[in-house]
C-alpha positions in Angstrom: -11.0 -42.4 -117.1 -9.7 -38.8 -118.1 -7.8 -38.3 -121.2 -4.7 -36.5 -120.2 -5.0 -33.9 -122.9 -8.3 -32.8 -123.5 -9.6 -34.0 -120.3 -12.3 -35.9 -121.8 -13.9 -39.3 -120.1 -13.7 -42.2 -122.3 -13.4 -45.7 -121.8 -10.2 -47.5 -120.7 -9.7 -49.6 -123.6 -9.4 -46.6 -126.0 -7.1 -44.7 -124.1 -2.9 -44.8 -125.1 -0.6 -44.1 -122.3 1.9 -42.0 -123.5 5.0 -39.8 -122.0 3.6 -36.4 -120.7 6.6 -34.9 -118.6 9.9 -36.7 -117.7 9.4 -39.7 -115.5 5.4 -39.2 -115.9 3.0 -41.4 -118.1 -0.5 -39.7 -119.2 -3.6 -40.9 -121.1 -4.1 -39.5 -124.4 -7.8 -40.3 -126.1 -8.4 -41.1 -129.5 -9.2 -37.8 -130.8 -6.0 -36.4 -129.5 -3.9 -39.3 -130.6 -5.0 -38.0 -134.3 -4.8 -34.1 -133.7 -0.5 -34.6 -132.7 -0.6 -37.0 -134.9 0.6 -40.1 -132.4 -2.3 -42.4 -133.5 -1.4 -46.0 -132.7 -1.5 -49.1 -135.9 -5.2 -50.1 -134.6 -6.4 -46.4 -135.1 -5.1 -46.5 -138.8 -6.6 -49.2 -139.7 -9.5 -48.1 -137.6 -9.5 -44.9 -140.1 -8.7 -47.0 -143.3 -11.7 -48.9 -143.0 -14.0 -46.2 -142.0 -12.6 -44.4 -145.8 -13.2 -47.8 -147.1 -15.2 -47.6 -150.9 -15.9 -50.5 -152.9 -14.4 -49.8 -156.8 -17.4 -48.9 -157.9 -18.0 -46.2 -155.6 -13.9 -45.6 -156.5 -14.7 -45.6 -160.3 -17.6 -42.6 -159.6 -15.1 -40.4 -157.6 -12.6 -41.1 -160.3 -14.8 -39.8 -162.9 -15.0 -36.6 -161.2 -11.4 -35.9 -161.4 -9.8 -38.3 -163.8 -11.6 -38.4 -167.7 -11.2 -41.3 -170.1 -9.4 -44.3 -169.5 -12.5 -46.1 -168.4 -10.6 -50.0 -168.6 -8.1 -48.6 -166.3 -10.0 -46.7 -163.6 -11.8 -50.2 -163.0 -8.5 -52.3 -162.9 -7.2 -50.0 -160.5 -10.4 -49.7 -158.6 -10.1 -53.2 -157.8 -6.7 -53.4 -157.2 -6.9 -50.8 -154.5 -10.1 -52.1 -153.1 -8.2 -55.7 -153.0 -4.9 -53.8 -151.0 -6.8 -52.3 -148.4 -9.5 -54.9 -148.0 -5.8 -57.4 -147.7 -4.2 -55.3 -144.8 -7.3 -53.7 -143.0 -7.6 -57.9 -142.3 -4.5 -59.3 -142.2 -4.8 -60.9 -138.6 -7.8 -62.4 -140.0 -5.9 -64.1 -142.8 -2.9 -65.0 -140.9 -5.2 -66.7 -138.3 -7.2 -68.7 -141.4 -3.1 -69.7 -142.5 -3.7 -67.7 -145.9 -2.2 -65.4 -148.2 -3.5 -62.7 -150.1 -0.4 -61.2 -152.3 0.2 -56.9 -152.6 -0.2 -56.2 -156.3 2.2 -53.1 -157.2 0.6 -51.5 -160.6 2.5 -50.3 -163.5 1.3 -47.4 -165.2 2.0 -46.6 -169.1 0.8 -43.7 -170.9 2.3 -40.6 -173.1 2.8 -37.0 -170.8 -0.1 -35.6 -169.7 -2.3 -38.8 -169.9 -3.2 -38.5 -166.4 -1.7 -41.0 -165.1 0.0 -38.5 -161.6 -3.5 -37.9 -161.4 -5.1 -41.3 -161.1 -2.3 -41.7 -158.1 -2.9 -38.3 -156.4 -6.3 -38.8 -156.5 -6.5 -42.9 -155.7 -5.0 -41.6 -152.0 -7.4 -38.4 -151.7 -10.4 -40.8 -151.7 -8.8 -43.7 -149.8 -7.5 -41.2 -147.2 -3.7 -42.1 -147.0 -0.7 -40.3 -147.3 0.4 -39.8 -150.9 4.3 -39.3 -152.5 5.3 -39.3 -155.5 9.3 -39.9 -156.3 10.8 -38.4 -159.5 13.1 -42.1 -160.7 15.7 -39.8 -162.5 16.9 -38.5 -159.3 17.3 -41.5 -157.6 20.6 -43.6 -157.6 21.9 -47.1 -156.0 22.9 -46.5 -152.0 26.6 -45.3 -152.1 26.1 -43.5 -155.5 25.6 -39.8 -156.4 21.8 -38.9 -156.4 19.0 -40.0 -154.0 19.2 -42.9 -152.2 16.2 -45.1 -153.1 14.8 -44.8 -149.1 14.8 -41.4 -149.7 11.1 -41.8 -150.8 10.2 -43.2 -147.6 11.7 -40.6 -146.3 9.0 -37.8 -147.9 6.4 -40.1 -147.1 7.2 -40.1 -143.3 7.2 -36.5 -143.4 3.7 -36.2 -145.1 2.4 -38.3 -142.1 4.1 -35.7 -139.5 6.7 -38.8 -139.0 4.0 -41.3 -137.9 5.4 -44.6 -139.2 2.0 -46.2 -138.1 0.3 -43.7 -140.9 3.8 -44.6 -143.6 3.4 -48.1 -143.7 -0.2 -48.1 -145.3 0.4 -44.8 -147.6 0.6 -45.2 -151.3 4.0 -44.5 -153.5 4.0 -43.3 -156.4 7.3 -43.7 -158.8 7.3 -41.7 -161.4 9.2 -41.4 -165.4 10.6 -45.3 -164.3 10.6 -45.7 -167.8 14.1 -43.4 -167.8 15.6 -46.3 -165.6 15.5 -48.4 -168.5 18.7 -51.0 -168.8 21.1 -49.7 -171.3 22.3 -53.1 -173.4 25.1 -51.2 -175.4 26.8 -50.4 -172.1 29.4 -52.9 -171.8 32.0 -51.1 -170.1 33.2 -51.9 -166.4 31.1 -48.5 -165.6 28.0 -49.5 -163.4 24.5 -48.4 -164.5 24.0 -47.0 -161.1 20.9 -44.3 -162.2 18.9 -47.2 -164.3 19.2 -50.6 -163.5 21.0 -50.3 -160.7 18.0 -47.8 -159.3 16.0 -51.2 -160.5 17.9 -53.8 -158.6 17.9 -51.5 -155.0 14.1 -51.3 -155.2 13.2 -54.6 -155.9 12.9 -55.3 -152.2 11.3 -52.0 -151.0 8.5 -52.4 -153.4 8.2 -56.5 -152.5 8.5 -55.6 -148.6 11.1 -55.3 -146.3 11.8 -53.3 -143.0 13.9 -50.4 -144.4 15.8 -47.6 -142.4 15.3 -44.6 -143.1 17.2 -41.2 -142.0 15.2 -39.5 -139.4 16.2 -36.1 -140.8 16.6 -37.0 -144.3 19.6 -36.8 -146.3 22.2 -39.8 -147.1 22.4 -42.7 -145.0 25.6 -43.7 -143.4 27.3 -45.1 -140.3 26.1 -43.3 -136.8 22.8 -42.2 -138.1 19.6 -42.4 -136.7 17.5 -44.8 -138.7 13.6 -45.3 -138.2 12.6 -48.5 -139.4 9.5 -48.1 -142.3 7.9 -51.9 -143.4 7.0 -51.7 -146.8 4.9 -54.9 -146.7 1.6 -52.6 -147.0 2.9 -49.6 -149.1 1.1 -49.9 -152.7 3.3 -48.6 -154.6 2.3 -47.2 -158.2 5.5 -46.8 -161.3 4.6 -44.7 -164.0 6.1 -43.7 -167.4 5.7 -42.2 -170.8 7.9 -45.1 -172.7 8.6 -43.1 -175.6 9.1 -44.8 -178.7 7.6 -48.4 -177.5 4.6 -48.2 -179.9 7.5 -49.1 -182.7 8.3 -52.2 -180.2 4.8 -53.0 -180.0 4.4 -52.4 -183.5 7.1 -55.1 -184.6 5.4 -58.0 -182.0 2.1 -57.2 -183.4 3.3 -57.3 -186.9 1.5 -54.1 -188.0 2.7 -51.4 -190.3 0.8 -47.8 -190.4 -1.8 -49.1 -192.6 -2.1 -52.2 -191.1 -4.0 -52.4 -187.4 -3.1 -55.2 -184.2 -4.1 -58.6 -185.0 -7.5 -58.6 -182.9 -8.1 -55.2 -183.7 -9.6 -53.0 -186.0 -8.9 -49.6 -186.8 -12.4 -47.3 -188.0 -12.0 -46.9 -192.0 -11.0 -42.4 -192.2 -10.2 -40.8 -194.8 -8.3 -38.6 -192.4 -5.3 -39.9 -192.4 -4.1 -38.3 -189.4 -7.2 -39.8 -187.5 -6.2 -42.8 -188.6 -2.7 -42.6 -187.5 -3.6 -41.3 -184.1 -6.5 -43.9 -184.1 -3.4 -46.7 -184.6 -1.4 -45.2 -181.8 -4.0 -45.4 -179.2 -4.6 -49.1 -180.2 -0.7 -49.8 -179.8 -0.6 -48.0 -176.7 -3.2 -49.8 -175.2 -1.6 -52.9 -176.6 1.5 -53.0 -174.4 2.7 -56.0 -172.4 5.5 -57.2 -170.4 7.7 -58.5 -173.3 7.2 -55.0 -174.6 8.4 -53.7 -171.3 11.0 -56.3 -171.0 12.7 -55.2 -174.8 12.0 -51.5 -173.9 14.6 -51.8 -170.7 12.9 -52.9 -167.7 14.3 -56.3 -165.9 12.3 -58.9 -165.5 12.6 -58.9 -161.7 11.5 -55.4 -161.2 8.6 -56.4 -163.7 7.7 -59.3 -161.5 6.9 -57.1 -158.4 4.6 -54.9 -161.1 1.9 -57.7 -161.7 -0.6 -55.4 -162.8 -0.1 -53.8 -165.9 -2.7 -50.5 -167.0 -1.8 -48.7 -170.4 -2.9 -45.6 -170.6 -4.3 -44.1 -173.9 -3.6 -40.7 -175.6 -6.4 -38.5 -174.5 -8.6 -37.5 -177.4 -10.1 -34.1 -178.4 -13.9 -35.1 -176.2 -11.4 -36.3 -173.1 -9.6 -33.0 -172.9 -12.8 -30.6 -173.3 -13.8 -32.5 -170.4 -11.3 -32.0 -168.7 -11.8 -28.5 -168.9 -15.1 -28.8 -167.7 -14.5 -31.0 -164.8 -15.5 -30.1 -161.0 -12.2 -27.7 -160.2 -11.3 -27.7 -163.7 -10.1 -24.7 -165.5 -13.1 -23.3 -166.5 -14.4 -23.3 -163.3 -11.2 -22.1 -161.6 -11.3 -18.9 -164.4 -15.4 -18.2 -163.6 -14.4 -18.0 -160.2 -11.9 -15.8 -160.4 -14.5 -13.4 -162.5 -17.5 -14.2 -159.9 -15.3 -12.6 -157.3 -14.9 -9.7 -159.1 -18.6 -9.9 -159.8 -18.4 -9.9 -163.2 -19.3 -13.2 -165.9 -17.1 -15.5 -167.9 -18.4 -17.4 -170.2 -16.4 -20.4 -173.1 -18.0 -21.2 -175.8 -18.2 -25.2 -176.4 -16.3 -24.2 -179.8 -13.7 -22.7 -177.9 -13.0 -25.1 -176.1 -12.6 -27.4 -178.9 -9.9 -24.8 -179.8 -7.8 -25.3 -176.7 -8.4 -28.4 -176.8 -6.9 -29.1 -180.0 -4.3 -26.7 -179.6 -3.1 -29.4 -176.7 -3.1 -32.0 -178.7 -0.5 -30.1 -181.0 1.4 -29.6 -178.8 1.6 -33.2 -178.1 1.6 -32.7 -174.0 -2.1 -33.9 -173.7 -3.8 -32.6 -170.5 -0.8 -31.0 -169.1 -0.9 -28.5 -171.7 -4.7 -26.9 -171.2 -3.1 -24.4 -168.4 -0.1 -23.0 -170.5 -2.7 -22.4 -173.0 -5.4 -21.4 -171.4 -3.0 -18.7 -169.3 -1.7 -17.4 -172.8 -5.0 -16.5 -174.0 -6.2 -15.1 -170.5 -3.1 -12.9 -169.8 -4.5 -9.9 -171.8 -8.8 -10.0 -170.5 -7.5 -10.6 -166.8 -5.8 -7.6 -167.0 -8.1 -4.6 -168.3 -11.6 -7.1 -167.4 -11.0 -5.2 -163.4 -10.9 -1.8 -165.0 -13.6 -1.9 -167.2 -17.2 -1.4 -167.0 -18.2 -4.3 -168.4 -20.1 -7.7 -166.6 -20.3 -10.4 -168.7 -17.2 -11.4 -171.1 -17.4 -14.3 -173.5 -14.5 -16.5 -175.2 -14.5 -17.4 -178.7 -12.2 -19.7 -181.2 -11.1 -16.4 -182.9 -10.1 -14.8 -179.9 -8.2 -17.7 -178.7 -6.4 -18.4 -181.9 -4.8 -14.8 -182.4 -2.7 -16.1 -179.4 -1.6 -19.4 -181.2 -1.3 -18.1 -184.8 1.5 -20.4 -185.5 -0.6 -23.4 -184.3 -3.4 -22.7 -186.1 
């Protein structure tokens, strides 16, 4: 048989009928079904499973992108491999009467840790639509702000409204940690933009059938809904939690001087290694009653099972970053190959930047600013002048930074 479309023979059994013309049924083929985006549950999963990696094949595309953080890239590696292994077989499951439970993960780290990064590029390799939802804009249903299903509302539209494609993407909630409960208010005036945010997203994340506005905007009576299940969304919260190394400090009993029981902080005579030596083992040494003290209920906890704690990136993680494949360095060369000329950073350079982020306590989100401050200047004249091969030093980054330095 014909597909209706592209006019191409295939077999029966992988053709869709769809509406063509009013009153008229065609046949559309597989290959259509994905180019206007109509393709059927079966052909997701179909696609899922064909994108398939095992974690460790996750872990070496994560490298690429995603420097450091080694403990966490495998946790999540499984975790992911686990989801889509659980839903690209659930009839399988369901017909052996089991259960295989969705494991939301909780992300902790300081800005610029990478932890947007680990999301963004989690769905690249898997192959599934990808959101990410800023938590300070959202509010309980009724309230001013965002409803919470407004997030499935951006992800329908990244899958050209395909619920088929929604209901397997990945969600990623970011700065949760500013929806913390506020204990000193005791007033009649409801925390509708922390815990209440909390509260409505306990069952989107756990799974339910939510309606969600076909074109956007508030929900309310006469609307159009489109039902979304969240049963097989993974759903990722992230946050900086400022200031919960001193919470995590008190449980572990530790002062400054003093590492975690079960750890050990490398004897420095530099104190300020130490220190930020002492703050990487405290981040990394978060846990749910931390969590818990910090703001978040228990009950939003409860559908986060998986806990990663990102570190502070050091000095080696950010020069690496630098270097990575699409990295800055690269992105700059190119910009200087096109113009057939040769840019070169000198490793102590980039030890320069690098440090300069750290400063500026921002971690790997900082590298552009900087970087763009010290290039401003060479991309201008470097097109006018007759010379081929330009290299960067420390001193001719730190005349930009002389306050830093």
């Amino acid at each position: 048989m014909k597909c209706s479309f592209c006019e191409k023979e295939e077999m029966e059994k992988d053709l869709l009928q769809v509406p063509v013309q009013e009153n008229q049924i065609g046949l559309m083929c597989k290959a259509c079904r994905k180019k206007y985006h109509r393709e059927t549950e079966e052909d997701v999963i179909e696609q899922i499973k064909a994108n398939m990696k095992t974690p460790m094949e996750i872990v070496k595309e994560l490298d690429r992108y995603v420097m450091g953080h080694d403990d966490v890239k495998k946790t999540v590696a499984v975790e992911v491999y686990n989801h889509f292994l659980r839903v690209t077989n659930r009839q399988k499951i369901e017909a052996e009467d089991k259960e295989v439970k969705k494991n939301n993960i909780m992300l902790t780290g300081v800005s610029g840790s990478g932890k947007t990064l680990l999301g963004q590029t989690l769905a690249k390799i898997l192959g599934v639509p990808f959101v990410i939802a800023n938590a300070t804009s959202l509010s309980e249903t009724g309230y001013v702000g965002n409803d919470v299903e407004s997030m499935l509302t951006t992800l329908l539209k990244q899958c050209n409204m395909n619920v088929n494609w929604a209901k397997y993407g990945i969600v990623f909630i970011d700065e949760v940690d500013k929806l913390r409960k506020t204990t000193e208010n005791l007033s009649i005036t409801k925390d509708v933009s922390g815990e209440g945010v909390q509260q409505a997203l306990l069952k989107i994340v756990e799974g339910t059938v939510v309606g969600v506005p076909a074109n956007g905007g508030r929900i309310h009576p006469q609307q159009q809904l489109i039902e979304v299940d969240t049963t097989n969304i993974l759903f990722f919260c992230a946050g900086a939690f400022t200031g919960i190394e001193d919470i995590t400090k008190a449980r572990l009993k530790v002062s400054s001087k003093k590492s975690p029981i079960g750890f050990r902080v490398e004897a420095n005579t530099d104190h300020k290694k130490e220190e930020e030596d002492l703050m990487c083992l405290l981040r990394e040494s978060i846990d749910i009653d931390d969590l818990l003290k910090y703001g978040i209920i228990t009950e939003f906890l409860g559908r986060f099972p998986v806990l990663c704690n990102l570190r502070p990136l050091t000095l080696d993680d950010l020069v690496r970053i630098l270097n990575a494949k699409n990295g800055l360095v690269e992105e700059y060369q190119t910009l200087f190959e096109l113009q057939e000329k040769q840019l070169n950073f000198s490793a102590d350079a980039l030890n320069t930047v690098a440090d300069l982020a750290i400063k500026s306590n921002v971690g790997a989100r900082g590298l552009r600013s900087i970087v763009t401050k010290f290039m401003r200047d060479l991309q201008f004249f470097a097109p006018s002048e007759n010379k081929d091969i330009y290299t960067i030093e420390p001193g001719y980054v730190n005349k930009y930074f002389k306050e830093a330095v």
